[in-house]
C-alpha positions as MATLAB code, in Angstrom:
seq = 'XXXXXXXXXXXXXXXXXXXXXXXXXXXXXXXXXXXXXXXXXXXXXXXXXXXXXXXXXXXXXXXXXXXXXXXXXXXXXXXXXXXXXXXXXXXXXXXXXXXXXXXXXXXXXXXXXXXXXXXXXXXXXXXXXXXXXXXXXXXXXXXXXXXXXXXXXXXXXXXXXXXXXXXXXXXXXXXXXXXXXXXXXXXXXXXXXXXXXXXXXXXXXXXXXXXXXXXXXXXXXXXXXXXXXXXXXXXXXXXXXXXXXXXXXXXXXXXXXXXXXXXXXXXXXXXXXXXXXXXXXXXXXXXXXXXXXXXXXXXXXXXXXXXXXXXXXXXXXXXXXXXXXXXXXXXXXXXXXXXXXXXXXXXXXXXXXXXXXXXXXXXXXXXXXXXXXXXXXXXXXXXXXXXX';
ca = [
     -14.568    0.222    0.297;
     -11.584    1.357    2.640;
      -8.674    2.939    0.578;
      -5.777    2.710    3.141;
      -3.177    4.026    0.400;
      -3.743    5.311   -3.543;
      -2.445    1.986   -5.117;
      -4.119    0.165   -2.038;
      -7.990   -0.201   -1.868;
     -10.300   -2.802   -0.355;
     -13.145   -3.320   -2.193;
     -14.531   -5.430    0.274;
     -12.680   -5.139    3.857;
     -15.262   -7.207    5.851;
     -14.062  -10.274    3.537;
      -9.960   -9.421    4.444;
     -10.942   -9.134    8.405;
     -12.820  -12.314    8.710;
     -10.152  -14.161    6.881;
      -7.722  -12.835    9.349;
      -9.451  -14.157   11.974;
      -9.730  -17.487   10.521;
      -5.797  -18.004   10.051;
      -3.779  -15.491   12.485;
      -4.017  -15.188   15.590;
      -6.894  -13.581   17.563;
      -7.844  -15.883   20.657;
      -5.767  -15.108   22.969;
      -4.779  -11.991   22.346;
      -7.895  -10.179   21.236;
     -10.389  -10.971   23.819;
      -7.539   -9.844   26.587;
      -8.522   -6.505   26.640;
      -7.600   -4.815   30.101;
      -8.850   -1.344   30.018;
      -7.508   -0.198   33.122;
      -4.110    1.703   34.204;
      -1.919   -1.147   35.423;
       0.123   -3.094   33.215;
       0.145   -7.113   34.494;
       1.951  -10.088   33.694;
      -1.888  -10.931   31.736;
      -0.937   -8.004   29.355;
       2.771   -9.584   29.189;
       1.446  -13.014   28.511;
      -1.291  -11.584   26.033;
       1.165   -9.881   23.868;
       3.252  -12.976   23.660;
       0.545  -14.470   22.056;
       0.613  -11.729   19.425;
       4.715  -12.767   18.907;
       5.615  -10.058   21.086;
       8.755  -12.165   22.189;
       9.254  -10.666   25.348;
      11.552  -11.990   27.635;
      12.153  -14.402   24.355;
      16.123  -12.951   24.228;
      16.258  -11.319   27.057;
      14.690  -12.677   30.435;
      14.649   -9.233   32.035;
      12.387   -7.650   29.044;
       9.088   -8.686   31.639;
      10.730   -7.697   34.882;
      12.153   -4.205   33.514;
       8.579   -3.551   32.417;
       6.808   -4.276   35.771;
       8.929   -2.439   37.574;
       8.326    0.510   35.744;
       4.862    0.020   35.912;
       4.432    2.802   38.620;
       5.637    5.102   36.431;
       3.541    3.493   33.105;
       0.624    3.816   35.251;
       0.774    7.478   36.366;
       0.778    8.481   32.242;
      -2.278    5.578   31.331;
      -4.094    7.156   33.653;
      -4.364   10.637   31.868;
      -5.333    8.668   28.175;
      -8.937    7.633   27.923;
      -9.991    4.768   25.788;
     -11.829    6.688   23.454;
     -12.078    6.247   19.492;
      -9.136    7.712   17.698;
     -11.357    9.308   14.880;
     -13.602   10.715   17.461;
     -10.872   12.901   19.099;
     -11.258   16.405   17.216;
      -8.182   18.642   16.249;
      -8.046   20.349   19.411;
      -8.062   17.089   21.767;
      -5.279   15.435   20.181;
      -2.867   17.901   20.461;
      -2.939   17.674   24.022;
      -3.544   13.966   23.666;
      -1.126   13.219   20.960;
       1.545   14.651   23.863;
       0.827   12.167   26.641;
       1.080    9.424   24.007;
       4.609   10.616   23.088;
       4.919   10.653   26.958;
       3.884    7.122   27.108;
       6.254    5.830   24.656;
       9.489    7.727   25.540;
       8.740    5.750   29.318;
       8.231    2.120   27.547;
      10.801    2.801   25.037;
      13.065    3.962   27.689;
      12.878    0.348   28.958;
      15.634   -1.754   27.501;
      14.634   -3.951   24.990;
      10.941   -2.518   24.580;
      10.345   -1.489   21.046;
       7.514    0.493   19.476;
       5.926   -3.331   18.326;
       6.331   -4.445   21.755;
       4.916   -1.551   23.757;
       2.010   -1.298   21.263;
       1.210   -4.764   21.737;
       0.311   -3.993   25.047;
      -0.855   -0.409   24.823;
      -3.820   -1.644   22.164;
      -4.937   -4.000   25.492;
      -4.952   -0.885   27.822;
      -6.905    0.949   25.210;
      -7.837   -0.571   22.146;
     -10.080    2.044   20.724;
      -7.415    4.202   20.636;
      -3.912    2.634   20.391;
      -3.408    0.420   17.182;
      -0.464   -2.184   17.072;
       2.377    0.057   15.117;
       4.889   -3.285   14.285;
       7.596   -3.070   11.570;
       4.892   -4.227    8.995;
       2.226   -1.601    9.810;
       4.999    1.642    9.745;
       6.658    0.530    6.987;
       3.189   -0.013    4.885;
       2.139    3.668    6.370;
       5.554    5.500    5.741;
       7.793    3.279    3.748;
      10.154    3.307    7.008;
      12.574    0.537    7.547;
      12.409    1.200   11.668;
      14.760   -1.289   12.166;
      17.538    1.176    9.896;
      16.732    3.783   12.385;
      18.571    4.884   15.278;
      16.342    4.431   18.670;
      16.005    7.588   19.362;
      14.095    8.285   16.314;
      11.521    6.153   16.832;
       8.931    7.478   19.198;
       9.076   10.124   16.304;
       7.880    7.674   14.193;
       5.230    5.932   16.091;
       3.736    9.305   16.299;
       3.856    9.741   12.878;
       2.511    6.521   12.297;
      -0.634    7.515   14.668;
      -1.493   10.715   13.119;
      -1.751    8.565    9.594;
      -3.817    6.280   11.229;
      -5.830    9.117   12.911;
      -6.119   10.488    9.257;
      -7.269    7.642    7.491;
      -9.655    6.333    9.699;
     -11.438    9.469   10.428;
     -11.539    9.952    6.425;
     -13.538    6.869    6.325;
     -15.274    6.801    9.955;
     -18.808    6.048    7.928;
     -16.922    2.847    6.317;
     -15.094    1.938    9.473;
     -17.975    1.946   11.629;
     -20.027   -0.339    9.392;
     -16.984   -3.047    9.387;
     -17.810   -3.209   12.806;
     -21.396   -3.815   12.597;
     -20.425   -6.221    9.729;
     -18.491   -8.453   11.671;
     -20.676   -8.012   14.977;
     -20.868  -12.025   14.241;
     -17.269  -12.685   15.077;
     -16.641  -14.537   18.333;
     -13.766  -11.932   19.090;
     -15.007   -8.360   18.518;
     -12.096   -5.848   17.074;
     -11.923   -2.480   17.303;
     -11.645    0.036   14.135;
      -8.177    0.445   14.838;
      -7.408   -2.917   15.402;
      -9.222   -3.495   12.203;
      -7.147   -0.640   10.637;
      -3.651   -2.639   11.493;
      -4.892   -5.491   10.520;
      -5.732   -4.515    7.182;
      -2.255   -2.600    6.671;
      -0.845   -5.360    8.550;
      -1.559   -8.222    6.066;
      -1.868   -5.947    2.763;
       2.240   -5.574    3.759;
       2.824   -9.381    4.333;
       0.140  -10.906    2.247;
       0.055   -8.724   -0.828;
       3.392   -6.723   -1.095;
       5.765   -9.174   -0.012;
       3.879  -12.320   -0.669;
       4.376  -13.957    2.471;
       1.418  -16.320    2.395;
       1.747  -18.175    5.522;
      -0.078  -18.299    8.836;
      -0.479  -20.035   12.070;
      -3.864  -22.079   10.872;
      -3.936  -21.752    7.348;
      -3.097  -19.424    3.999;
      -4.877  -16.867    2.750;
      -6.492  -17.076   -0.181;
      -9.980  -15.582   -0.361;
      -9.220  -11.965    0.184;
      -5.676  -11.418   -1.426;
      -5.967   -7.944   -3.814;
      -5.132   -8.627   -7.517;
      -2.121   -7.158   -8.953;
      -2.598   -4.881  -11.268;
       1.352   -3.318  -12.003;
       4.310   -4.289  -10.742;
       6.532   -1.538   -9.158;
      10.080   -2.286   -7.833;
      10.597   -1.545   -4.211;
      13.374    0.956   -3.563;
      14.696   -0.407   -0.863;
      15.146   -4.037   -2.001;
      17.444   -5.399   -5.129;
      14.995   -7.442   -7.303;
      18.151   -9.063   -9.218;
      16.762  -12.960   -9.633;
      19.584  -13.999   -7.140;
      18.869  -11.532   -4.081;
      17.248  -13.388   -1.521;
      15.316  -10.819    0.132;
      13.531  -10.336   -3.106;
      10.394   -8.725   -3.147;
       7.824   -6.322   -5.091;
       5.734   -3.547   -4.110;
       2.666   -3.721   -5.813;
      -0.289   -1.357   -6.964;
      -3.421   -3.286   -5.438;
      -7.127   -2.941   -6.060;
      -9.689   -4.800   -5.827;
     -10.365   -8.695   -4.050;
      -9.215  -11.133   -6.904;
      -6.294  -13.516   -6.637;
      -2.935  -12.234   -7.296;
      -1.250  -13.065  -10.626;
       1.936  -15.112   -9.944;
       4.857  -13.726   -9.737;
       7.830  -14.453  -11.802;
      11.091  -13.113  -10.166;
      13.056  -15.948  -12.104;
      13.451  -18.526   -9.366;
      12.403  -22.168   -9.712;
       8.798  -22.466   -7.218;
      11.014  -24.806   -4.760;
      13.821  -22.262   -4.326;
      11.529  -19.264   -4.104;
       9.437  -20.951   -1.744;
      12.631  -21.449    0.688;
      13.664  -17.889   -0.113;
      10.360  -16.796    1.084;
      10.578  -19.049    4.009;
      13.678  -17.566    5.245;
      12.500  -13.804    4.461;
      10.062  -14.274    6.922;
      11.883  -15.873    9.267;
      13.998  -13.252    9.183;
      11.119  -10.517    9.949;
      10.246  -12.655   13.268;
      13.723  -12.710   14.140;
      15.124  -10.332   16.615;
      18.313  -10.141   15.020;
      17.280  -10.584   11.107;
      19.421  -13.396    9.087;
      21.365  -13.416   12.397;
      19.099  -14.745   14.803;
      18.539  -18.385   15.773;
      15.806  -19.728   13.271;
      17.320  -18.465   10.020;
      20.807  -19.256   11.077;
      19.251  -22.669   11.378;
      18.016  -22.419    7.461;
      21.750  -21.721    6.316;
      22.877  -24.373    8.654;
      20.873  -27.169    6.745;
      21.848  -25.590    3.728;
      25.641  -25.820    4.311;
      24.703  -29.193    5.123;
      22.994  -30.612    2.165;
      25.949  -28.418    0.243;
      29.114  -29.827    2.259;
      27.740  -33.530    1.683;
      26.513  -33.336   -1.145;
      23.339  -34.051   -0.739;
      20.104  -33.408   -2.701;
      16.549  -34.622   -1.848;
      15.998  -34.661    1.528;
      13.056  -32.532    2.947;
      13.934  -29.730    5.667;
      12.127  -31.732    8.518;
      14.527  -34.657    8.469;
      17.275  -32.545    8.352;
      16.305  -31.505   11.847;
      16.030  -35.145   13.430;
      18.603  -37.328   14.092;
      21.079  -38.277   12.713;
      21.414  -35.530   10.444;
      20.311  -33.000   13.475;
      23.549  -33.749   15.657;
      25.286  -32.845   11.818;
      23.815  -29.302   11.465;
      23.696  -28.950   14.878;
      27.240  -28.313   14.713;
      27.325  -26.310   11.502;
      24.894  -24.025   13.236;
      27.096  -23.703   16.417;
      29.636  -22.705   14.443;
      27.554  -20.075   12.209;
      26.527  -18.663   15.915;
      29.978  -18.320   17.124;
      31.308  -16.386   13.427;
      28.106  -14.501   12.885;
      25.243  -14.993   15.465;
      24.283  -12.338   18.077;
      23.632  -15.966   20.198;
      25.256  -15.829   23.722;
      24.995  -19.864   23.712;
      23.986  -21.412   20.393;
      23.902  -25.027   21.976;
      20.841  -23.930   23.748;
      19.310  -21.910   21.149;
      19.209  -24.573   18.910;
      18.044  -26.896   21.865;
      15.503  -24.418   22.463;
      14.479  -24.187   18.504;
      14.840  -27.724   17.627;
      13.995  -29.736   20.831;
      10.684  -30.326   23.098;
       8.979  -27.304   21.770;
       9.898  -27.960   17.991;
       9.514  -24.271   17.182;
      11.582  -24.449   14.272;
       9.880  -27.707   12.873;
       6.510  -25.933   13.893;
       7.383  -23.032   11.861;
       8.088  -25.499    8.651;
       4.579  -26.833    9.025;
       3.143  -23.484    9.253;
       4.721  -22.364    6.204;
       2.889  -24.676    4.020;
       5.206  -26.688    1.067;
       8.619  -25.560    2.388;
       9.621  -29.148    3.269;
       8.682  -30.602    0.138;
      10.101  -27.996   -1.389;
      13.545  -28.135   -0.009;
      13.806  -31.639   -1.523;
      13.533  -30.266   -4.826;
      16.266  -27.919   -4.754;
      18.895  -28.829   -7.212;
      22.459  -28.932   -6.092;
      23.455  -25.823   -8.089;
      20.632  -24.216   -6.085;
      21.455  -24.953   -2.759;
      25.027  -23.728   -3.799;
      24.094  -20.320   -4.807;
      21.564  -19.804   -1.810;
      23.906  -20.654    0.457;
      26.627  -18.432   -0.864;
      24.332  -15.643   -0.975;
      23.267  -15.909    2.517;
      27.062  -16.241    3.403;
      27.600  -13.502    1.832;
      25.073  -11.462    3.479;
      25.844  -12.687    7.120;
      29.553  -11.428    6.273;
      28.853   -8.034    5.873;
      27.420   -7.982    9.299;
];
């Protein structure tokens, strides 16, 4: 049993790791390890993998990072890659320092957040440095980091590491056994790669109910909800569409549905676009969600009901939203050139359509959406994207 918070407990951790690794992403990310001082266009490429976006908005992000590798270097070289719960009191003072050291140089970097620079400091030394993403702090302090002023938050990825310090020297006995549990994997993890993991999905998979995943959807390992608890920082009105629940979560049993007073097809779409939104740089702003309200408008301004999401995005209705999206850009996008992000989102790649299909039953369910529906989502989102 791990306990990771007192309404969070995992009766059986071994069972929430391996499904994980069955459905997210590990190849490719997890068996680049690079425990050495130099950070490479290999770490770049690895954390990419990991949705690291860099150089995604900003084709510098890469560039600005090698060029301070020099400097990155000099302060890896001082940090050994040695198990955060075996450091004792004493050591991590000193070694808690040169970590703050380490992120005031990558967050100095423009466009290098704590998510990003984690991402490649758990390569460098993944005994020691856990992947602190928006998920992770917020499960760990209840800290919307993206509310927070920049300057604030090398404060809070240190805060963030002393928790996990904490926890996981609590429970070394427990965490050491999950790694002689899984010893069958074909990627090995660390404990604290184990430890973000679990926070990691007991945020996305069992608080916010976000039940989607590159190769599949969890099912096997969610926690069972036992009482439901309204999250402070989120209006849980039926017609808020970043609705969610914070839950009190023990055990390994499938969660009881939740009823938040939506039809399944529109809750399904408002879940789809939540979570687009959390991969976005730029939240209901950036290119893929802006996308959502553009088909949206669509089906609304013609009238249409019925027609799955996917055809929406191929021809001819895709030169239609196309320009509904443009527009959307132009009045409320942080897009330099919304022709090509939508080329980029839509086109060869299919991101966008990739991201549908990865979801699970948001095409289907978009065709189910009543017209009165797609009204009301679509002025809520408007709504939303004009207070920015």
């Amino acid at each position: 049993m791990i306990k990771l918070r007192d309404d969070v407990v995992f009766e059986d951790p071994q069972s929430r790791i391996r499904e994980y690794c069955e459905i997210e992403v590990c190849q490719g990310y997890d068996d680049k390890h690079s425990v050495n001082h130099a950070i490479t266009q290999r770490d770049i490429d690895a954390a990419n993998e990991l949705y690291a976006m860099i150089d995604r908005y900003d084709k510098g992000e890469s560039r600005r990072l090698l060029g301070n590798s020099k400097n990155i270097s000099s302060l890896l070289s001082s940090i050994p890659n040695m198990d955060i719960y075996a450091v004792s009191n004493k050591e991590w003072l000193g070694l808690r320092s040169k970590i703050e050291k380490l992120f005031v140089e990558f967050l100095s970097i423009k466009g290098i957040g704590l998510a990003k620079a984690t991402k490649i400091l758990h390569l460098k030394r993944p005994n020691l440095i856990p992947i602190l993403d928006s998920f992770v702090i917020k499960f760990l302090l209840d800290v919307n980091i993206s509310d927070e002023e920049k300057g604030n938050h090398v404060d809070i990825g240190l805060k963030t590491l002393d928790r996990v310090r904490e926890i996981i020297t609590n429970q070394r006995v427990v965490f050491e056994k999950l790694v002689e549990q899984t010893q069958d994997l074909p990627i090995q993890l660390t404990p604290v790669r184990m430890f973000d993991i679990l926070c990691w999905t007991a945020e996305k998979w069992d608080i916010r109910r976000i039940l989607n995943a590159p190769y599949g959807v969890p099912n096997k390992s969610l926690l069972f909800a036992t009482s439901l608890k309204p999250r402070k920082d989120i209006d849980t009105t039926p017609d808020n569409f970043f609705k969610d629940n914070r839950y009190k979560l023990i055990g390994r049993d499938k969660r009881k549905p939740r009823d938040n007073g939506m039809s399944s097809a529109k809750s399904i779409v408002v879940d789809f676009v939540f979570e687009l939104c959390q991969r976005a740089k730029y939240g209901l702003r950036g290119e893929k969600p802006l996308a959502l309200i553009a088909a949206l408008k669509y089906l609304y301004e013609n009238k249409i009901v019925g027609k799955p999401l996917l055809v929406i995005f191929d021809d001819p209705d895709a030169n239609k939203a196309r320009k509904i999206f443009i527009d959307l850009a132009k009045r409320h996008g942080r897009i330099s050139e919304p022709s090509n992000s939508w080329n980029v989102i839509t086109g060869k790649n299919r991101e966008l359509q990739n991201a549908i299909q990865q979801f699970g039953n948001v095409d289907q369910a978009f065709s189910k959406l009543t017209f009165e529906e797609i009204e009301l989502l679509l002025k809520n989102y408007m709504k939303k994207l004009e207070k920015f």
